[in-house]
C-alpha positions in Angstrom: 91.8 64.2 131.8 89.0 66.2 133.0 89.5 70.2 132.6 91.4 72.0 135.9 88.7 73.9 137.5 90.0 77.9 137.4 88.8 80.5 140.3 89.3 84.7 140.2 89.4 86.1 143.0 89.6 90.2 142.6 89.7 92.3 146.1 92.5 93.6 148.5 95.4 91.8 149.7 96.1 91.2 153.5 99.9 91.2 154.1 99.2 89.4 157.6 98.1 86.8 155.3 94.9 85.8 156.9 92.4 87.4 154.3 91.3 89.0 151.1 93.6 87.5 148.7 95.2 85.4 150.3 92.8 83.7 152.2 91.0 83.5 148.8 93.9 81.7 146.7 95.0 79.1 150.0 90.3 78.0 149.7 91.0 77.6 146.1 94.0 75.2 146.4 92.9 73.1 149.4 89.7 72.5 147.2 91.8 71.7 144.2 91.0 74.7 142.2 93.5 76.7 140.4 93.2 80.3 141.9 93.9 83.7 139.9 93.8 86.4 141.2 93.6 90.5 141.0 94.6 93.0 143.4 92.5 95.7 144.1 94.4 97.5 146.8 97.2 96.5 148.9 96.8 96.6 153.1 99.6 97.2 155.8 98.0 95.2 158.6 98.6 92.2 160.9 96.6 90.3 163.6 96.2 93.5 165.7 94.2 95.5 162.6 94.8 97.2 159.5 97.9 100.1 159.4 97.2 101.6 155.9 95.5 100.9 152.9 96.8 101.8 148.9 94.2 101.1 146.3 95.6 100.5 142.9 94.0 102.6 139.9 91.0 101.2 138.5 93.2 100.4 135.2 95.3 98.5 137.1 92.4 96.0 138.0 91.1 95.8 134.5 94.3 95.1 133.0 94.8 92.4 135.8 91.4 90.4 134.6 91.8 90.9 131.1 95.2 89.3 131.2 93.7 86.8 133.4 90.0 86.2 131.4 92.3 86.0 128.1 94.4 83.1 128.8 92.4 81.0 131.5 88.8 79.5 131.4 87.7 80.9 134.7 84.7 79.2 136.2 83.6 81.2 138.7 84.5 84.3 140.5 84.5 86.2 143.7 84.8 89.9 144.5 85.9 91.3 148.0 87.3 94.5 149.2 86.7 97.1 146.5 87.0 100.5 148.5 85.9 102.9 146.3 83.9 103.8 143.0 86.6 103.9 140.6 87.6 99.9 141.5 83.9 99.0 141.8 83.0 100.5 138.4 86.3 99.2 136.7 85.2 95.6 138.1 81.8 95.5 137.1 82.4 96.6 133.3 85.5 94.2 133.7 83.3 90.7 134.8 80.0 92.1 133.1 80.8 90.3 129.9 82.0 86.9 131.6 80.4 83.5 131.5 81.3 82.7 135.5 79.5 82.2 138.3 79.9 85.3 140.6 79.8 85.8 143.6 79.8 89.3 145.1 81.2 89.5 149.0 80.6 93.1 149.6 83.2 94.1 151.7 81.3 97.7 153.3 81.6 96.9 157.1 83.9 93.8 159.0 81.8 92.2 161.6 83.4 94.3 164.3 82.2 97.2 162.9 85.0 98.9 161.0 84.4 100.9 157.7 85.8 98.7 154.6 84.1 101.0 151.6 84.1 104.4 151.1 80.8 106.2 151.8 80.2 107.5 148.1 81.0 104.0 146.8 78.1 102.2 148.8 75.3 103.4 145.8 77.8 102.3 143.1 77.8 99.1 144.7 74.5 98.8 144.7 73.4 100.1 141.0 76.7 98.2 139.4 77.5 95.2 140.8 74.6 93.5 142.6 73.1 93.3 139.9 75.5 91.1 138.4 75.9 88.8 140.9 75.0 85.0 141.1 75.1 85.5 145.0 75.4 88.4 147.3 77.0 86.8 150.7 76.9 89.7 153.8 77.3 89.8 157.5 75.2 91.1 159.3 76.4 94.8 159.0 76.9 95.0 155.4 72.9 93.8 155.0 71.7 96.9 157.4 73.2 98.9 155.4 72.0 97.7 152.2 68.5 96.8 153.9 68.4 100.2 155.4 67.0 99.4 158.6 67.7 97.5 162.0 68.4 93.8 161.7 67.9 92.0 165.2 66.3 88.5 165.1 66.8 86.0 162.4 62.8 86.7 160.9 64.5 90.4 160.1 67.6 88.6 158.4 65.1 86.3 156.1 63.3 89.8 155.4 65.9 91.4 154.6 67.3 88.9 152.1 64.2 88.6 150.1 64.6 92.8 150.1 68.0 93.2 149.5 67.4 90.4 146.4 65.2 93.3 144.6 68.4 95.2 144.3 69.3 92.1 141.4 71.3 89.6 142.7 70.1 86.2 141.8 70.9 84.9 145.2 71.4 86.3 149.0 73.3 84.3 151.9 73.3 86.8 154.8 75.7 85.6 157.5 73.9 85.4 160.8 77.6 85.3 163.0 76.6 89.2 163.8 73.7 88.4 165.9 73.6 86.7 169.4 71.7 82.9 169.4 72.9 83.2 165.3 76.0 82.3 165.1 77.0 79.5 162.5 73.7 80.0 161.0 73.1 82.2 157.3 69.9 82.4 155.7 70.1 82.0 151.9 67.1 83.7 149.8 66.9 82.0 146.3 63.9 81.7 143.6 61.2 83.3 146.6 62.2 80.5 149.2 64.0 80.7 152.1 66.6 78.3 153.8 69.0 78.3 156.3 72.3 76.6 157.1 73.8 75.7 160.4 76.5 74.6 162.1 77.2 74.4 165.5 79.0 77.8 166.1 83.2 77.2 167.1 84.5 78.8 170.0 87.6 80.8 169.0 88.9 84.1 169.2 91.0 84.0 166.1 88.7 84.0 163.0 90.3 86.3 161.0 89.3 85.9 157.5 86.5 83.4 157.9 84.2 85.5 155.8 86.5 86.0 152.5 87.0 82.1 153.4 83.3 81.1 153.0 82.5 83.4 149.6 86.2 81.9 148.8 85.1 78.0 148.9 81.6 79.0 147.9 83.3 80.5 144.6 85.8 77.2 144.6 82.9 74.5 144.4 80.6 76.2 142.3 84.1 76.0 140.3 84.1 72.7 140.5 80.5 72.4 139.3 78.6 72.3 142.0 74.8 73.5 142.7 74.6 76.8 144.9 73.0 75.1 148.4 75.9 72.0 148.0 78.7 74.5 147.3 76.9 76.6 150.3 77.0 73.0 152.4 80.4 72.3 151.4 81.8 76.0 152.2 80.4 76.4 155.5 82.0 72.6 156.8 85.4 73.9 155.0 85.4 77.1 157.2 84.3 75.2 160.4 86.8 72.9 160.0 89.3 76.0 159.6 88.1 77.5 163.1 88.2 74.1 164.7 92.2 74.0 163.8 92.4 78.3 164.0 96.2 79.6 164.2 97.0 81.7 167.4 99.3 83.2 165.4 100.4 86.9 166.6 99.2 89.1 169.7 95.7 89.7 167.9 93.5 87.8 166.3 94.7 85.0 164.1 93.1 83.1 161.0 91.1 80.3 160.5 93.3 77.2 159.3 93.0 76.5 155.2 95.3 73.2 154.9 92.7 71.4 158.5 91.7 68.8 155.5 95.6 67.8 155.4 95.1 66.7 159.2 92.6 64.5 158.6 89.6 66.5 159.0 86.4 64.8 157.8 83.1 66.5 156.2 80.9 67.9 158.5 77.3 69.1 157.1 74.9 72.0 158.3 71.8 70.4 159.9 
């Protein structure tokens, strides 16, 4: 029997249930991956918007992946919603030492425009963990603000990505959903080249969660084994699919559908 492929996903949990967390450990199982997890912080929110927000002590998160990293063979990994410096530098001396694949979602801005990271933690962000990662994934917002400058046209986004890969990460997919004419369409920087992905974009309101969804399955198939642009591929058709069969679920905005492959939805690739 071949070995079960084992995911860590470490960020904030969403009690609406349509991100962070959750959305992370529902990617893992509909791609047959067994999902661990560790909290970061807990939210109060719903499909109207976040109510509060508790972050656990940085101790708290390191105990979590040690007691995780100890017992399982984890894969790959994924990080999320960090908030603040203490979590951030408790997770990067907690993966540092790891064998996985990481990726690093860096959860600074949602693509509304609301504030996700405390303004001190943004440099620790940037000295401690992109260096570390295997593959930075931001919207649109979250590479301005590591970029520094305005990003408008998709030549800006394939600048910024070769820039914001000098920070250290091995890899950049900026998410192009932020920018009109763009949507469905990220730019991945790896080795000097450039190469996007698209899809045609799906019209829906409720999307909530389709970001931690794509790092989430990106995370799951390199997992699995995969090469970075098939687990890219493979991510991007699992989060279309999800919009295609999105929950109107409460008066705001509802999540993207994780089980859409249980109704008989069939691959779909970028062109």
């Amino acid at each position: 029997m071949a070995p079960i492929p084992i995911a860590l996903t470490i960020g904030g949990s969403d009690s609406g249930g349509g991100a962070g967390i959750q959305a992370d450990l529902k990617t893992f199982s509909a791609l047959q991956v067994h999902g661990c997890s560790t909290i970061s912080c807990v939210t109060a929110q719903n499909s109207l918007g976040v109510e509060r927000v508790d972050a656990l002590p940085p101790e708290a998160l390191q105990a979590q992946v040690a007691a995780v990293t100890r017992d399982f063979a984890v894969a790959a990994l994924k990080t999320g919603m960090l908030l603040n410096q203490g979590l951030i530098e408790a997770t990067a001396a907690s993966i540092a030492p790891l064998a996985a694949a990481r990726v690093i979602d860096p959860v600074m801005v949602s693509r509304t425009g609301a504030v996700l990271l405390e303004p001190e933690a943004i440099e620790a962000l940037k000295a401690l963990l992109l260096p570390l990662a295997d593959l930075l994934t931001p919207n649109v917002q979250e590479a301005r603000l590591l970029a520094g400058w305005p990003l408008e046209s998709a030549g800006d986004l394939e600048l910024a990505a070769e820039q914001i890969a000098a920070l250290g990460p091995k890899a950049v997919l900026i998410k192009g959903g932020g920018l009109q004419g763009l949507r469905g369409s990220d730019v991945l920087w790896q080795d000097g080249r450039i190469q996007w992905f698209r899809l045609e974009p799906i019209d829906t309101p409720h999307s909530h969660g389709s970001g931690c969804t794509l790092s989430a399955a990106i995370t799951g198939e390199l997992a699995r084994g995969a090469e970075l642009e098939a687990a890219i591929r493979t991510a991007k058709s699992f989060v279309a699919g999800g919009l295609r069969h999105a929950l109107a679920i409460g008066a705001g905005q509802g999540p993207l559908c994780h089980w859409h492959q249980a109704l008989g939805e069939g691959p779909e690739g970028p062109t």
